[in-house]
N, C-alpha and C positions, 0 to 999 in steps of 0.2 A: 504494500500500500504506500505505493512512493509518494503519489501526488495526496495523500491525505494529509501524509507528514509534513509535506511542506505547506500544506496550508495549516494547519498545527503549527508548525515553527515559526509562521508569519502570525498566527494569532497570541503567542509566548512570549517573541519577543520584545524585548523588557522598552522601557520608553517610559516620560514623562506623564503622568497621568493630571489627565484634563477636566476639572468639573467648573460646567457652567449652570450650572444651577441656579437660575436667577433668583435675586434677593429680594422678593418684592411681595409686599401683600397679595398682589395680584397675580401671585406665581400660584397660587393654594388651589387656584380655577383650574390650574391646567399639572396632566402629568409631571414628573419630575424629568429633565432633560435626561440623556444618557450619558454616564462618565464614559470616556475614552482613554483609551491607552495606547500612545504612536506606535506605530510596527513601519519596520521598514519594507516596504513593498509600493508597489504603485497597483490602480483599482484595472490594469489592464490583468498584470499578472495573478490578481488575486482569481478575478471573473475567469480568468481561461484554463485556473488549475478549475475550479468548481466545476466549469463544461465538462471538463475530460471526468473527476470523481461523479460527477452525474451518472454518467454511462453504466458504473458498476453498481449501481445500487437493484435494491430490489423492486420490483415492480408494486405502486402504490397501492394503498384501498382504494374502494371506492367508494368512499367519502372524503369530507373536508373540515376540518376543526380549525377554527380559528378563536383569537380575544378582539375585538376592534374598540376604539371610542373614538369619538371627534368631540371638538367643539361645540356647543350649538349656539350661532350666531343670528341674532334676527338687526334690522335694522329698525327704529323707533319712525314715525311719524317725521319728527325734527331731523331726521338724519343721523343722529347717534347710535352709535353701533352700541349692542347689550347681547350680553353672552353668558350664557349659563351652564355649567360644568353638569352631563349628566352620568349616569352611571356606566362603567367598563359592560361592555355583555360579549357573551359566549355566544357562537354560534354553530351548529353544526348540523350540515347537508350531507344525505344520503344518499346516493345510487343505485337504488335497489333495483335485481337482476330485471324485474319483470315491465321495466323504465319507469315505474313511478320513483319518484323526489320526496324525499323526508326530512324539512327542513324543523330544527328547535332551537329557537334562541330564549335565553335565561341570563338572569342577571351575574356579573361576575364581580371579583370583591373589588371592593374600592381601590382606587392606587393611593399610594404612601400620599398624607397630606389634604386627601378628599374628604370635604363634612358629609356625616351620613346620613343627618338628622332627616332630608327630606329622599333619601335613598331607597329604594327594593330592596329586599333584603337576597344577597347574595344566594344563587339557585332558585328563586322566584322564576316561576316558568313567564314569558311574555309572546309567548308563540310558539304551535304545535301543532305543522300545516303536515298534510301530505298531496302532493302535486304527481295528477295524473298524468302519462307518458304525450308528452309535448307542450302538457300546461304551465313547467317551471320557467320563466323567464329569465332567458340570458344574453347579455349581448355579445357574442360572440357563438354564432349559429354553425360558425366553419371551425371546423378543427386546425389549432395551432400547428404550423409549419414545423419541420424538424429538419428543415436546413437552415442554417443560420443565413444564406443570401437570400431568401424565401421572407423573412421577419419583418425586414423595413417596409414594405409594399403591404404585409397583412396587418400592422399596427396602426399602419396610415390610412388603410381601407376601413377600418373599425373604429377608431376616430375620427372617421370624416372628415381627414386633412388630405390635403390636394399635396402638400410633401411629406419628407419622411417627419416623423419627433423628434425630437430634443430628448435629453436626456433625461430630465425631467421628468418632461410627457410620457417618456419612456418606462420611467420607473413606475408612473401613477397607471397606467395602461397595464404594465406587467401585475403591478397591485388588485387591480380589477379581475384581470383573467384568473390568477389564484385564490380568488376570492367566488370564483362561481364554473370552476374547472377540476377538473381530475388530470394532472399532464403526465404525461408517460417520458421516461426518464430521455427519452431522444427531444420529446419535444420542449421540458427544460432546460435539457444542455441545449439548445439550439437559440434560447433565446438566452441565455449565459454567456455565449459566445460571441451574440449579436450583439448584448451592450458591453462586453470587453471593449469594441471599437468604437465605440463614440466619443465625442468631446467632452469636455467641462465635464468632468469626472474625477474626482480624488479619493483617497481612502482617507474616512475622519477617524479611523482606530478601532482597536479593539474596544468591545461592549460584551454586556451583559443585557441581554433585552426583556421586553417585558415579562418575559415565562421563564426566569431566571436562564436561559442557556446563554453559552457563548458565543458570540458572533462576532465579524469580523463586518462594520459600515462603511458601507457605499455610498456617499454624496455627490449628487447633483446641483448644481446652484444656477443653471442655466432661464429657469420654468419662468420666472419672477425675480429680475435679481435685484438683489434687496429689499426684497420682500421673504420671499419663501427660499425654503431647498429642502431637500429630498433625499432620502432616508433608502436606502436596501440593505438589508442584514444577510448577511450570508453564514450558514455554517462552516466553519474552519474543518469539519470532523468529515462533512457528510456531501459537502458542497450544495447543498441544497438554498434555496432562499427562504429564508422562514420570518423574517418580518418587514416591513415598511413604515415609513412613520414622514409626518411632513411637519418643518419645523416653521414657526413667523421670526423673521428676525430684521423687520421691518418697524419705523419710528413713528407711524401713523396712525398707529389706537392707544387708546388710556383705557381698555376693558381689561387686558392682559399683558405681560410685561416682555419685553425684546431679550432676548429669544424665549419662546414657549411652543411646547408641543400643541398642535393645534387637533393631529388626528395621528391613530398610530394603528396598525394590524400587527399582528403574530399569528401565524399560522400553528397549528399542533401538528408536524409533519418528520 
């Protein structure tokens, strides 16, 4: 397991550790950011060991476990923006052989810093559908490509962008698809491989994400810049991608403080 090790050895090595944790009342709204830890590598080498350990894994279920939250932001009458911190939930879709969809989402515990006083209580069911074979709705009708020259042309078509994405756009796209897909180990190395070569990509370090594992982050800053950037978590073990998260690190709201977590996934995979 050569290529595991070395992305192992890229997630170990030792480096300055980074917390940006903002200091701010207004930080208690939102997740806590993720500490980092430098590793010497660049985000091309990290993405193109993960393609290659993609390959040897074993073939997925079929299902999909994830943690998600976002922000909920509304805009007032006067124009001021108000945002309300709601609770983390679980989600998890089925594939059952016979094509019906068994989706359940339930509350999940609060993240470090969340008031619970107006909260569900953690495992509260909030939904417990099952979807007859055609009825689950997803946006992505075509099965993901498993060539990596195949990807910019299928993400731009499912986006409704007339060229390819951004790296960004890329990362929030890829977020989408694992969040309402089952990918077979070709067709995640394939898009592994496809965001190795993009621009405006850096590795922000070693993490530890929201389901305690270790991962190794992908940032994009391309989407919004100076406003937003873009979060992919990669396993260092497994090379797999197991969370995304998008961060504000933009001067133009007083709801929430520069930099805060706005939305974040993790996948159970």
């Amino acid at each position: 397991m050569l290529i595991a090790s070395s992305l192992a050895a890229f997630a170990i090595a030792g480096g300055v550790t980074l917390n940006i944790l903002p200091d701010t009342p207004a930080s208690a709204a939102t997740p806590p950011l993720l500490v980092t830890d430098h590793i010497d590598a660049s985000a091309e080498e990290i993405l193109d060991e993960s393609a290659k350990l993609m390959l040897q894994r074993d073939p997925p279920p079929n299902r999909i476990r994830m943690e998600t939250w976002v922000l909920n932001t509304e805009i007032d009458a006067n124009g001021t923006i108000i945002s309300s911190s709601v609770e983390p939930r679980h989600e998890e879709i089925t594939f059952v052989g016979d094509g019906n969809v068994h989706v359940v989402v339930t509350v999940a515990p609060p993240f470090p810093g969340q008031k619970t006083e107006h909260l569900a209580t953690p495992g509260t069911v909030l939904s417990d559908e099952t979807f007859a074979p055609g009825e689950f709705d997803t946006p992505y009708p075509e099965a993901v490509p498993t060539e990596p020259t195949e990807i910019a042309d299928y993400l731009a078509t499912v986006a409704g962008s007339e060229q390819p994405l951004g790296a960004g756009e890329t990362i929030q796209e890829v977020s989408s698809i694992l969040s309402s897909n089952v990918l077979s180990r070709d067709q995640e190395s394939a898009l592994l491989s496809y965001v190795s070569g993009l621009p405006n990509l850096e590795v922000a370090g070693r993490v530890t994400d929201r389901l305690g594992r270790d991962g190794i982050a992908i940032r994009a800053t391309d989407r919004d810049p100076g406003h937003v950037e873009d979060l992919l978590i990669i396993s260092p073990r497994a090379g797999s991608i197991t969370a995304a998260e998008t961060i504000y690190i933009g001067n133009d709201r007083t709801d929430i403080a520069s930099p805060s977590v706005i939305h974040y996934v993790a996948w159970d995979r």
